[in-house]
C-alpha positions in Angstrom: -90.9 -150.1 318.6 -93.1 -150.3 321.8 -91.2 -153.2 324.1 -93.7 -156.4 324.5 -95.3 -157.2 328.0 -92.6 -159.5 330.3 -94.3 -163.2 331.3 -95.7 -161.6 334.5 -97.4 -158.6 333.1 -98.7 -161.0 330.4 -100.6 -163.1 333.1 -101.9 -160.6 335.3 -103.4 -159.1 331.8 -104.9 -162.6 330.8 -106.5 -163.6 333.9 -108.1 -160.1 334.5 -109.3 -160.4 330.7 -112.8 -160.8 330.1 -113.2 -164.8 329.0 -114.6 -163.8 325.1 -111.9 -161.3 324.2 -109.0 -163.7 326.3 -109.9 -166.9 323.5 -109.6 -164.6 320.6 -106.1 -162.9 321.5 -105.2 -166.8 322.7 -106.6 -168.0 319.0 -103.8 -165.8 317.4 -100.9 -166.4 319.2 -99.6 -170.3 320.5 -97.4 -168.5 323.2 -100.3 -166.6 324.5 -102.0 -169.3 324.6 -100.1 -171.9 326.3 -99.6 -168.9 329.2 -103.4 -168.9 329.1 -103.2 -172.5 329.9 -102.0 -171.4 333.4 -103.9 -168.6 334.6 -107.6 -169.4 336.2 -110.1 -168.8 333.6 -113.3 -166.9 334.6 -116.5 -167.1 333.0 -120.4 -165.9 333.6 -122.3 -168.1 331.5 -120.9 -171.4 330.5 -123.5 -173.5 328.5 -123.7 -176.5 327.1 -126.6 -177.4 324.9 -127.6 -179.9 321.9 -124.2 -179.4 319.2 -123.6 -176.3 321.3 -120.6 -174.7 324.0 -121.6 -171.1 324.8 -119.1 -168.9 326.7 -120.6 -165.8 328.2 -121.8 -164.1 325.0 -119.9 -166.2 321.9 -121.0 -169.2 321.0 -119.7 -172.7 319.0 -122.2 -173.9 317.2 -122.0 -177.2 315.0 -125.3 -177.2 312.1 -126.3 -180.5 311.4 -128.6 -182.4 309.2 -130.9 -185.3 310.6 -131.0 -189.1 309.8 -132.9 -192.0 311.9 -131.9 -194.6 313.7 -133.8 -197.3 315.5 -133.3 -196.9 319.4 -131.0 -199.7 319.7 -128.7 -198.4 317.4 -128.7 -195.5 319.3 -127.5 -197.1 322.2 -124.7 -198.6 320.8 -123.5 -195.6 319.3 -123.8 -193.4 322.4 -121.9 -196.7 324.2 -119.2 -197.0 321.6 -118.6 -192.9 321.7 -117.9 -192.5 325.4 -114.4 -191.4 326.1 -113.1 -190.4 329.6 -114.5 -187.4 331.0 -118.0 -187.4 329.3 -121.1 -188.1 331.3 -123.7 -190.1 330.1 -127.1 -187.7 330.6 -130.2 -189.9 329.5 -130.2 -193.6 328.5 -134.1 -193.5 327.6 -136.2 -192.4 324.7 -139.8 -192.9 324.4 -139.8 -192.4 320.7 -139.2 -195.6 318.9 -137.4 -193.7 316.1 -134.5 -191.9 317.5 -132.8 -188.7 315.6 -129.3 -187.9 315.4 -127.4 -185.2 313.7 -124.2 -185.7 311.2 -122.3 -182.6 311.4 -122.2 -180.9 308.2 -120.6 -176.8 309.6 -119.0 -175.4 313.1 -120.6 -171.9 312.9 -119.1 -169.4 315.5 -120.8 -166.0 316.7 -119.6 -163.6 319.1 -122.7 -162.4 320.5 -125.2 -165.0 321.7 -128.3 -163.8 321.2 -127.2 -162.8 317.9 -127.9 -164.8 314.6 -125.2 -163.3 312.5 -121.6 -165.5 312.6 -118.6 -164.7 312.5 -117.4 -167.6 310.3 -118.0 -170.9 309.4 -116.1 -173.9 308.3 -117.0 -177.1 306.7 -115.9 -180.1 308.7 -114.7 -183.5 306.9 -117.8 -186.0 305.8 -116.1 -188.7 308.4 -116.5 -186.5 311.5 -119.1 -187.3 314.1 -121.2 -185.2 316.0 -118.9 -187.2 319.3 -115.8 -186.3 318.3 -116.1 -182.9 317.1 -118.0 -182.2 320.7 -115.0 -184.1 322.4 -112.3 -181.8 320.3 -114.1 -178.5 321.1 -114.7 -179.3 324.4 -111.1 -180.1 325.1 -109.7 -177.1 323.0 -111.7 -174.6 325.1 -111.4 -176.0 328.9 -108.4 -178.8 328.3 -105.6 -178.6 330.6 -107.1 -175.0 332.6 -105.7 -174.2 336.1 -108.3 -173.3 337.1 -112.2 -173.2 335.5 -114.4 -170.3 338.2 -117.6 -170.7 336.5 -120.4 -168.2 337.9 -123.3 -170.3 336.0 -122.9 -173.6 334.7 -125.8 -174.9 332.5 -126.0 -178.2 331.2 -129.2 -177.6 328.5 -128.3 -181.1 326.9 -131.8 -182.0 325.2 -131.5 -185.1 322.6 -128.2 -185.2 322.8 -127.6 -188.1 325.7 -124.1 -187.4 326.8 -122.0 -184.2 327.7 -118.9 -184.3 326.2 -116.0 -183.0 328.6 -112.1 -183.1 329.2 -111.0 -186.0 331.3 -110.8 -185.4 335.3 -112.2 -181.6 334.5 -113.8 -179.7 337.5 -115.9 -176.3 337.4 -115.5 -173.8 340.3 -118.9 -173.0 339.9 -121.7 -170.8 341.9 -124.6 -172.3 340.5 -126.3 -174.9 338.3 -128.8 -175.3 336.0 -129.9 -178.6 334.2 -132.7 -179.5 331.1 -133.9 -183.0 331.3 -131.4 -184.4 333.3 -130.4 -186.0 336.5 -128.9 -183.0 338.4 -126.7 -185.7 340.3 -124.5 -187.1 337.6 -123.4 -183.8 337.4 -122.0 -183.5 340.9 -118.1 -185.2 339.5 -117.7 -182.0 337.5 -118.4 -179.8 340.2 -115.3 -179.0 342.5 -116.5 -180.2 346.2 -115.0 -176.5 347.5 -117.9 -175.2 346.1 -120.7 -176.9 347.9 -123.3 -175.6 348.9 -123.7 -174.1 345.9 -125.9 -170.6 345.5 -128.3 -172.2 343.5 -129.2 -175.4 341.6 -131.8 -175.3 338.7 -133.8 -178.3 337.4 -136.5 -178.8 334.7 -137.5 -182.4 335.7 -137.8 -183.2 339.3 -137.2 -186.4 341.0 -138.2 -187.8 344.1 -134.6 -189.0 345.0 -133.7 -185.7 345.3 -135.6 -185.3 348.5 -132.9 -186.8 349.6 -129.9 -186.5 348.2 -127.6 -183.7 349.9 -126.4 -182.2 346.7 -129.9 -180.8 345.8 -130.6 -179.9 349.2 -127.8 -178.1 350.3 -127.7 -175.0 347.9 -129.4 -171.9 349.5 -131.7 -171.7 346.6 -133.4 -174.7 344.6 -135.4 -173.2 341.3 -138.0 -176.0 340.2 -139.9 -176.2 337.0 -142.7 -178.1 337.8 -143.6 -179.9 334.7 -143.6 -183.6 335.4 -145.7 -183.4 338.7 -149.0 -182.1 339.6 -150.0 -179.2 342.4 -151.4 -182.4 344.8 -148.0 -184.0 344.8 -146.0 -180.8 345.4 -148.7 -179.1 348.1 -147.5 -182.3 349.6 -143.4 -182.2 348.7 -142.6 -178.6 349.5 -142.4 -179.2 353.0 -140.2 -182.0 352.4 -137.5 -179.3 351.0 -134.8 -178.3 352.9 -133.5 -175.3 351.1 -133.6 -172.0 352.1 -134.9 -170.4 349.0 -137.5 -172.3 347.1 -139.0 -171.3 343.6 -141.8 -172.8 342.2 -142.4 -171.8 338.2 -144.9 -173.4 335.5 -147.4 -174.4 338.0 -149.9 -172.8 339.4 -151.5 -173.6 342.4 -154.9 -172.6 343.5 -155.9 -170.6 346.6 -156.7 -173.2 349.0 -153.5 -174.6 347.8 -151.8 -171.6 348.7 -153.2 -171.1 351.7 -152.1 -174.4 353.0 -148.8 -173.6 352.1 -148.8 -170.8 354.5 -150.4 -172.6 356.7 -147.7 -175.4 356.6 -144.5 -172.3 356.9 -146.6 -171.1 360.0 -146.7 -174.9 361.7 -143.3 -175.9 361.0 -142.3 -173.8 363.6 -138.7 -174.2 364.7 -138.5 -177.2 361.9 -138.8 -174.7 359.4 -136.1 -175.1 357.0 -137.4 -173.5 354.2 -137.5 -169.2 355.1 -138.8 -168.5 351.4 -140.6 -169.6 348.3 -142.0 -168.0 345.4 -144.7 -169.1 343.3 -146.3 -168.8 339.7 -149.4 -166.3 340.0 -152.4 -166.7 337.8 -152.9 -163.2 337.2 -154.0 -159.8 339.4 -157.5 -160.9 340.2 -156.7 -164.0 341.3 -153.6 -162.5 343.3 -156.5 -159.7 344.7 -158.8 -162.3 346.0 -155.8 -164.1 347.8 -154.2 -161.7 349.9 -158.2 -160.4 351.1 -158.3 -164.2 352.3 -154.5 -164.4 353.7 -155.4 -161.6 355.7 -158.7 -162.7 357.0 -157.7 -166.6 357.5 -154.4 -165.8 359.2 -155.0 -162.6 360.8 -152.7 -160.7 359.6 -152.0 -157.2 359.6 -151.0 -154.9 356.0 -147.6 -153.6 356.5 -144.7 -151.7 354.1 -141.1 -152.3 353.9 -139.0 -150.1 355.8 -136.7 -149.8 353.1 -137.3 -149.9 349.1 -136.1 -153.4 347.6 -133.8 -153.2 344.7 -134.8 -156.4 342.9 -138.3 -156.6 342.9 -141.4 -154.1 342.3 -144.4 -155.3 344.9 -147.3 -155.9 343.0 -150.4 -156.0 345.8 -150.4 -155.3 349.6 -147.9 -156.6 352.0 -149.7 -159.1 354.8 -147.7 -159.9 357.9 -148.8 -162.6 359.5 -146.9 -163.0 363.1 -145.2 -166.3 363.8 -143.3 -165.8 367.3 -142.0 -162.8 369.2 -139.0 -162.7 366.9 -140.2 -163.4 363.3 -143.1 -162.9 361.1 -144.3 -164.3 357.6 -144.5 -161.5 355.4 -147.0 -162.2 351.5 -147.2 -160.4 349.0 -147.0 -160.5 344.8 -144.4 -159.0 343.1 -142.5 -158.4 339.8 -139.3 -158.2 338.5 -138.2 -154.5 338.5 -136.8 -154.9 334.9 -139.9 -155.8 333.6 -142.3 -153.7 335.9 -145.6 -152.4 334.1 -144.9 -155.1 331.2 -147.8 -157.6 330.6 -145.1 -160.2 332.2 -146.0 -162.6 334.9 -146.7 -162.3 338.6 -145.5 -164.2 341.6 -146.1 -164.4 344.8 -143.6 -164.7 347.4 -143.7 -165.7 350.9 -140.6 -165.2 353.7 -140.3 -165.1 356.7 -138.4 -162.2 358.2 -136.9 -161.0 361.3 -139.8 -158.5 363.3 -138.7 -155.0 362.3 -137.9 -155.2 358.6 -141.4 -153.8 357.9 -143.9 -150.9 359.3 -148.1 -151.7 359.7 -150.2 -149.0 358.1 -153.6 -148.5 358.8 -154.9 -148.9 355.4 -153.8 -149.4 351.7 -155.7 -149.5 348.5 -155.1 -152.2 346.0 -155.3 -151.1 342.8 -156.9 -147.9 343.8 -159.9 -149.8 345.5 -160.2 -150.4 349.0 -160.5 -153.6 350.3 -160.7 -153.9 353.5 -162.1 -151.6 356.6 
C-alpha cells in the first residue's frame, strides 16, 4: 500500500494544482479540502456573469425560467436580498417590466466553451436565484488565503447585484466589466494590486476622467458604445493611461488625423504613448496612411525586429516628434487571426528613435503609392 502524501507535501501539490482539477480532488475529500482552504488559490479566468461563476475553463451554471415583475417590485427584492459582501451593480431599468429568473437546475461543465455538462441537479422550488448565487459563491472563494486572480470579469447583465463572500478581496491583474460602474468594484480589489495591467469597460462614464482607479492601470480597453466619435475625438486627450484602445467605433480620417495631430502637440504632457483604434477596412486604411504621410511628413520605415503579437497590415509611417522619440502608424492584425476576413486596427505609439529602420520605398498591397 503506497504511503499517503504528509500535510506539507499535500500543500505544495495543491497550490501548484491547476484551479479546475484542485476543486474536483477538493469536491471528494473534506480533508483536502479544508487544506485547500489555506493555500493561495490561482486562477486565469474568473467570471461572473448573469446565474453564472466561471473558473478558468469549468463553469456553474444555474437554468432558469422567467416571470415579470413590475420595476418596483424589483427593487425591493434586490434591497431585501443584499447580504454582506455583495455589490449592488445597477439600480436602473429603462424597461417598465422587469424579468427575473426562478432557478429551476445548477448545471456544471468542465470545459467552457463547451455545451455538454457534466451533471445537473434539481434545486428545491423555494430557492431563489440570491441565495443559490450567495451559497455558490461562498462554497467556491469562502474563507481562501489568498484569491491571485490573472482576469477578473464582472459580465453581470440583468442581474443587478454580484453576489460575493463577506470582506473577500481578489489579487487580480486586470479587470473587465459589462454595464457597470467599474468603481464599485474597486472594494474587491486588493489595493496591492493597483495599478492594475488593464481595466476593461463596455459603458463609459465621464467620472472616470477622473477617478484614479481607471486612470492608473497601464492599459484602459473602451467599448465605445454610449458615446459618439465628436465626444471621444474630444476625450482621448483627457486619458491618462498609457495604453489606450478604442473598439466599436470607428472614426473617420479627419478624425484620425486630429488624433495624431493631438499625440504630436501634447508634447512633454503626453500621457498617453499608445492607442489603437477600430479600422473601417483596407481601403479606407490605404487612403490614410498616403495622407499621414503627406500631412505630417513622415517618412515609411520597418521594424528592426519582427513583433510577436501582431502582423502589420499596411506601411509603417514615422512621423518625428523630438530628437529622442518618434510617432510610429501603422494597421495591423492579430497574428492568430492573420489572413482571416477579421478586423483591422490601427495603432499609433510613440517609440524611442532607433526601434525602426527608413526604407526608400514600399508597396502596399503590391501597388505603389508613393514616389
Amino acid at each position: 500500500m503506497l504511503q499517503g502524501l504528509s500535510y506539507p507535501s499535500l500543500r505544495v501539490v495543491l497550490e501548484n494544482l491547476e484551479a479546475s482539477k484542485k476543486f474536483r480532488i477538493s469536491a471528494r475529500c473534506s480533508v483536502i479540502s479544508r487544506i485547500d482552504k489555506t493555500v493561495p488559490l490561482r486562477i486565469n479566468h474568473l467570471h461572473f456573469s448573469d446565474n453564472a461563476i466561471s473558473l478558468n475553463r469549468i463553469i456553474f451554471f444555474f437554468d432558469s425560467i422567467n416571470v415579470r415583475e413590475t420595476e418596483e417590485q424589483a427593487r425591493r427584492r434586490i434591497q431585501d436580498s443584499l447580504t454582506p459582501g455583495d455589490i449592488l451593480l445597477d439600480y436602473t431599468n429603462d424597461e417598465r417590466i422587469i424579468k427575473v429568473e426562478q432557478l429551476k437546475y445548477l448545471k456544471y461543465s468542465d470545459d467552457y466553451n463547451s455545451s455538454r455538462q457534466r451533471y445537473t441537479r434539481r434545486l428545491p422550488e423555494n430557492v431563489t436565484a440570491s441565495d443559490a448565487l450567495k451559497t455558490l459563491s461562498n462554497y467556491i472563494l469562502e474563507q481562501r488565503k489568498d484569491i491571485i486572480v490573472g482576469e477578473l470579469n464582472i459580465w453581470n447583465c440583468s442581474q443587478k447585484v454580484l453576489r460575493l463572500p463577506q470582506n473577500i478581496q481578489f489579487r487580480v491583474r486586470g479587470l473587465q466589466a459589462a454595464k457597470n460602474d467599474v468603481r464599485l468594484l474597486k472594494p474587491i480589489v486588493d489595493p496591492s494590486c493597483f495599478p492594475l495591467a488593464f481595466i476593461l469597460v463596455k459603458s463609459w462614464k465621464e467620472e472616470y476622467l477622473e477617478d484614479s482607479f481607471l486612470q492608473s492601470p497601464k492599459k484602459l480597453l473602451v467599448y465605445a458604445t454610449n458615446n459618439s466619435t465628436e465626444y471621444w475625438l474630444a476625450t482621448l486627450s483627457k486619458i491618462k493611461n498609457p495604453f489606450v484602445t478604442m473598439r466599436k467605433i470607428f472614426f473617420s480620417e479627419s478624425e484620425v488625423l486630429s488624433i495624431i495631430r493631438n499625440m504630436i502637440e501634447s508634447g512633454v504632457n503626453r500621457k498617453t504613448t499608445r492607442i489603437e483604434l477600430d479600422c473601417k477596412g483596407e481601403q479606407f486604411l490605404e487612403k490614410l496612411m498616403k495622407k499621414v504621410k503627406k500631412r505630417f511628413s513622415g517618412n515609411v520605415v520597418n521594424f528592426k525586429d519582427e513583433l510577436k503579437t501582431i502582423a502589420i497590415f499596411s506601411n509603417i509611417v514615422s512621423i518625428s516628434l523630438d530628437s529622442d522619440t518618434e510617432l510610429i502608424v501603422h494597421g495591423f492584425q492579430y497574428e492568430k487571426n492573420w489572413n482571416k476576413n477579421v478586423a483591422i486596427y490601427l495603432r499609433l505609439q510613440v517609440f524611442n528613435i532607433g526601434l525602426c529602420v527608413p526604407i526608400e520605398k514600399k508597396k502596399f498591397l503590391g501597388l505603389p503609392w508613393f514616389s
